[in-house]
N, C-alpha and C positions, 0 to 999 in steps of 0.2 A: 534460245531453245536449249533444254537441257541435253546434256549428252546419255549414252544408253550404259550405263553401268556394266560390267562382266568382272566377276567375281571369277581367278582359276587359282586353285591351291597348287601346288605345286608349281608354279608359275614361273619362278629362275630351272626349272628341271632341263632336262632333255627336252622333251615332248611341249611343255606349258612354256620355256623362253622362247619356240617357236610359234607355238600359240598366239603369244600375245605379241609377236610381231606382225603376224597374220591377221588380227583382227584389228588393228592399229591402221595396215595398209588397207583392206578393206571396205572397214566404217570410219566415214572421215569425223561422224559424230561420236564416238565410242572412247569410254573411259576406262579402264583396267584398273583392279586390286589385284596384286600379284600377294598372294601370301606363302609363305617357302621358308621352311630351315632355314635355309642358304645352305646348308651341305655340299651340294653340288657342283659349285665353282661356277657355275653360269649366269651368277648377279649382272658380270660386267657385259654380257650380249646385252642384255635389259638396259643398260647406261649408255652402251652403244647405240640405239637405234635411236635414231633421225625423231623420231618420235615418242621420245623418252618421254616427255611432259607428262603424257596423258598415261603414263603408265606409274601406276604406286603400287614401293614394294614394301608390306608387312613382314618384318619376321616375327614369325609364329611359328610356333611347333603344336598342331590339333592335339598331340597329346598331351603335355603335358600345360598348355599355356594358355589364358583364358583370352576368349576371342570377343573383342571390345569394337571391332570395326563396323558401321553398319552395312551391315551385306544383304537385311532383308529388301533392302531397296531396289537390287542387281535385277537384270531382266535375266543374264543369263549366270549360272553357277556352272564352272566344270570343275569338276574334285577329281583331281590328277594326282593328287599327292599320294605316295605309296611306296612300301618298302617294294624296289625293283626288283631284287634277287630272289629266286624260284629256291636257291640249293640250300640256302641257311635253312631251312624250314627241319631242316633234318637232326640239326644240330640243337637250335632255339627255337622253339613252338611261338615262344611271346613274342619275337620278332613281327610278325606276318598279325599276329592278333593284336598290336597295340597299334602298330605304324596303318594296317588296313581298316580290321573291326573297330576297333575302340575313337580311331581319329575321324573316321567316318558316323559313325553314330556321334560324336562330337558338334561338328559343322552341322550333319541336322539337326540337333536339338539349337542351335542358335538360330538355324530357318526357322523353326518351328517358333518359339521365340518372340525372334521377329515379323512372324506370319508374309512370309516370304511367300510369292505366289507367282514366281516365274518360272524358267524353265532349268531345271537342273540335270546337267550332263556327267555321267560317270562312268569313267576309264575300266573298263573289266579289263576280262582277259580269255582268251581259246582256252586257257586249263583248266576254266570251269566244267567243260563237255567230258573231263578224263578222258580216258583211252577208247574216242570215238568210234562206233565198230559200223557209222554211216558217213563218208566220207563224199563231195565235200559236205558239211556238217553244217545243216540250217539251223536257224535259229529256237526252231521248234522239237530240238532233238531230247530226247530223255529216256531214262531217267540222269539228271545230271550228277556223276561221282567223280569228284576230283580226286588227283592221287599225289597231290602236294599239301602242306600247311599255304602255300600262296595260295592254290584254285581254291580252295576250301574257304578261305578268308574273305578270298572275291566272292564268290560265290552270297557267302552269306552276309554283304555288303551291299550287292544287290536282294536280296530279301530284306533288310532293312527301309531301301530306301522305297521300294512299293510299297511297303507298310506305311512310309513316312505320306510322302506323296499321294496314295489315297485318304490317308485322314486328314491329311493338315491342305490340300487343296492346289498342290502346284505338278509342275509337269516333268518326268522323266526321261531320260535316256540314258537306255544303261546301252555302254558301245564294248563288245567282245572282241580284242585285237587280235591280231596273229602277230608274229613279230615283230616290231616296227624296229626299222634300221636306219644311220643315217646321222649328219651331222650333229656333234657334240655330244651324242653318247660313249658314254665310256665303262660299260658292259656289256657281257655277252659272248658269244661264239668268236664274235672277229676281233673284238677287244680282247680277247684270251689268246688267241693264234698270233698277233702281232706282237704282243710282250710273249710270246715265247719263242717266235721266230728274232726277233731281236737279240733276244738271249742265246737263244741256238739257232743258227739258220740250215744247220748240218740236217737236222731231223724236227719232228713236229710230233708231238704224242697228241694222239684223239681220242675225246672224251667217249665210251659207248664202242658199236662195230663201225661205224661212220655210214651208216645205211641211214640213220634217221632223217625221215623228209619231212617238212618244214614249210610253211606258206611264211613268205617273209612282206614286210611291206614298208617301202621305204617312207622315209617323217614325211615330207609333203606332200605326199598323196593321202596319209595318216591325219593329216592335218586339214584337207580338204574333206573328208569324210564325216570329219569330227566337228564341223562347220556344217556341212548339208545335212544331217539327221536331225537339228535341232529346228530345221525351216518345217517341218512334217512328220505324220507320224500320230498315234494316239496320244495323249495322254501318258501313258505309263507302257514304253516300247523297247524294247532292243533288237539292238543292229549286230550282225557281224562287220568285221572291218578288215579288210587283205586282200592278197594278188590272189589271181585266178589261178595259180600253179604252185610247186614246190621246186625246195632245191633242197639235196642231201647233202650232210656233213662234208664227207670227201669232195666233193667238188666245191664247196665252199674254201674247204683249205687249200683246194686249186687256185683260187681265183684271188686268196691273200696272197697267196705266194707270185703268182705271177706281177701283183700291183706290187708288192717288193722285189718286186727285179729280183729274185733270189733263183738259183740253180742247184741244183741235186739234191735237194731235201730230202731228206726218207721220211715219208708220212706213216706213223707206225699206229696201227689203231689196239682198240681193247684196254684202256684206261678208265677211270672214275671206279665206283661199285654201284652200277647204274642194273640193273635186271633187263633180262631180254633184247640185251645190245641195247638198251640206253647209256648216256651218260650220268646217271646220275638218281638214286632213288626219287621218283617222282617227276623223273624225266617221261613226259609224254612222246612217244617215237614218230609218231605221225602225227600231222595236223594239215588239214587243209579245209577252211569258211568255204559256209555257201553263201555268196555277200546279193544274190538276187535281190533281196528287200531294200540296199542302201545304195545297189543302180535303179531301183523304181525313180529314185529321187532325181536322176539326173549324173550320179556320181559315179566316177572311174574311178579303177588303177589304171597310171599310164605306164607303170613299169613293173616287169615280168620282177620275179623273187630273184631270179639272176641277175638279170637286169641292178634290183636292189643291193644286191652283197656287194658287188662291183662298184657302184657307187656308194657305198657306205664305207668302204674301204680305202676310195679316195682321201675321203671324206675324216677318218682316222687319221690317215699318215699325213696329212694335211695339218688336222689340228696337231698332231705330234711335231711338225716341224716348225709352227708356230709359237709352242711352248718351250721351242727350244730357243727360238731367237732372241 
């Protein structure tokens, strides 16, 4: 019997080297194309797992490199691959437009192509909603204005692949994150606090007024979400993806602080050139998913956005100690 093909771009990433262990444990019939830079450093989780065989990894870069693998054959696509960083966008526009728009519309002209007619899964993001004035924020909300070159990129990444996907005949899901936190990533909020508490443990400078609240959602519940939306669902659908709650800046740099056993810090806020107490032009200050449509399915968060920093912070100083051995 053949096994079931899954196509994930970004696959050695964060997010996709977890993936593809997940769906390895999972389906005992399932074969993986892992296609990835490699940038990332996270080839070697992929070499590591017990179930390496069934797992093949292309390097490829969507943009610039032509893609000869047959992936029309995959039942399932998820296109994960994407420039991560929100803040570049400020600095380099083409950043966000070549690694998101341009690599994206790539991949589907080879589905298209290859008359690919399965189901393909695609990574958004909560910055597509911009500065949501309906909180928590369903999926039905509009009009959508992002206030990044990333939301904006996503945004119209998802208008690509509806276009794609009702002409050329196969199945979408576009999935809206909220933060996702957690083993092997190495950006962000708490990857920033811990290289500066490292370097200074005396004080801590925070990006914005440290007011900004935040749905955070830790990778393996990330992961399990990003699995159950593709069992159901129309045709051409999106999901939100996150915890039911927030956590603000300040108490996030609470919660590094304490996982580094560190004392007296002065946590000094009013840093980055962020507007309206962000950190950061094109910082969104609140966010918080209304994820009702992706527990119809069946699916939880089992853990609070506190819950999530906390372990994701282990989860850092972990792999930092690792890297050191």
């Amino acid at each position: 019997m053949s096994r079931t093909l899954y196509v994930i771009t970004g696959g050695a990433g964060f997010i996709g080297s977890h993936l593809c262990e997940a769906i390895v444990a999972n389906d005992t019939d399932s074969e993986i194309l892992a296609i990835d830079n490699l940038r990332s450093g996270n080839l070697q989780n992929l070499k590591n797992s017990e179930s390496s065989e069934r797992v093949h990894v292309s390097k490829i870069d969507l943009v610039t490199d032509e893609i000869n693998e047959k992936i029309g054959d995959a039942e399932f696509v998820y296109h994960l691959a994407a420039n991560p960083e929100v803040r570049i966008g400020k600095t380099d526009t083409e950043v966000d437009f070549d690694n998101n728009i341009l690599a994206t519309r790539n991949i589907l002209e080879v589905l298209r192509k290859s008359e690919f007619h399965g189901t393909f899964l695609f990574a958004s993001t909560s910055t597509v909603y911009g500065e949501a004035w309906v909180m928590p924020t369903p999926e039905t909300y509009g009009p959508l204005l992002p206030v990044s070159m990333y939301g904006a990129s996503k945004l119209a990444c998802e208008s690509l692949i509806s276009g794609y996907a009702s002409l050329f005949d196969f199945r979408a899901k576009i999935v809206r994150f909220a933060n996702v936190v957690g083993g092997r990533s190495n950006h962000g909020v708490i990857s920033d606090f811990v290289k500066k508490l490292k370097t200074d443990s005396k004080q801590l400078e925070v990006l914005g007024d440290g007011s900004q609240s935040k749905s955070y959602i830790y990778f393996s519940d990330c992961i399990a979400g990003l699995i159950a939306c593709t069992k159901l669902g129309r045709d051409i659908d999106v999901f939100n993806l996150g915890s039911d709650d927030t956590i603000n800046v300040l108490d996030i740099a609470r919660i590094v602080i304490e996982e580094m056993n560190i004392r007296g810090t002065n946590i000094r806020t009013g840093f980055g050139d962020g507007v309206r107490g962000g950190g950061w032009p094109g910082d969104v200050k609140n966010m918080l998913l209304d994820c009702a449509k992706l527990k119809q399915l069946g699916w939880r968060s089992t853990h609070s956005s506190t819950d999530a920093i906390r372990l994701a912070t282990k989860d850092a100083l972990k792999l930092q100690n690792e890297r050191r051995s």
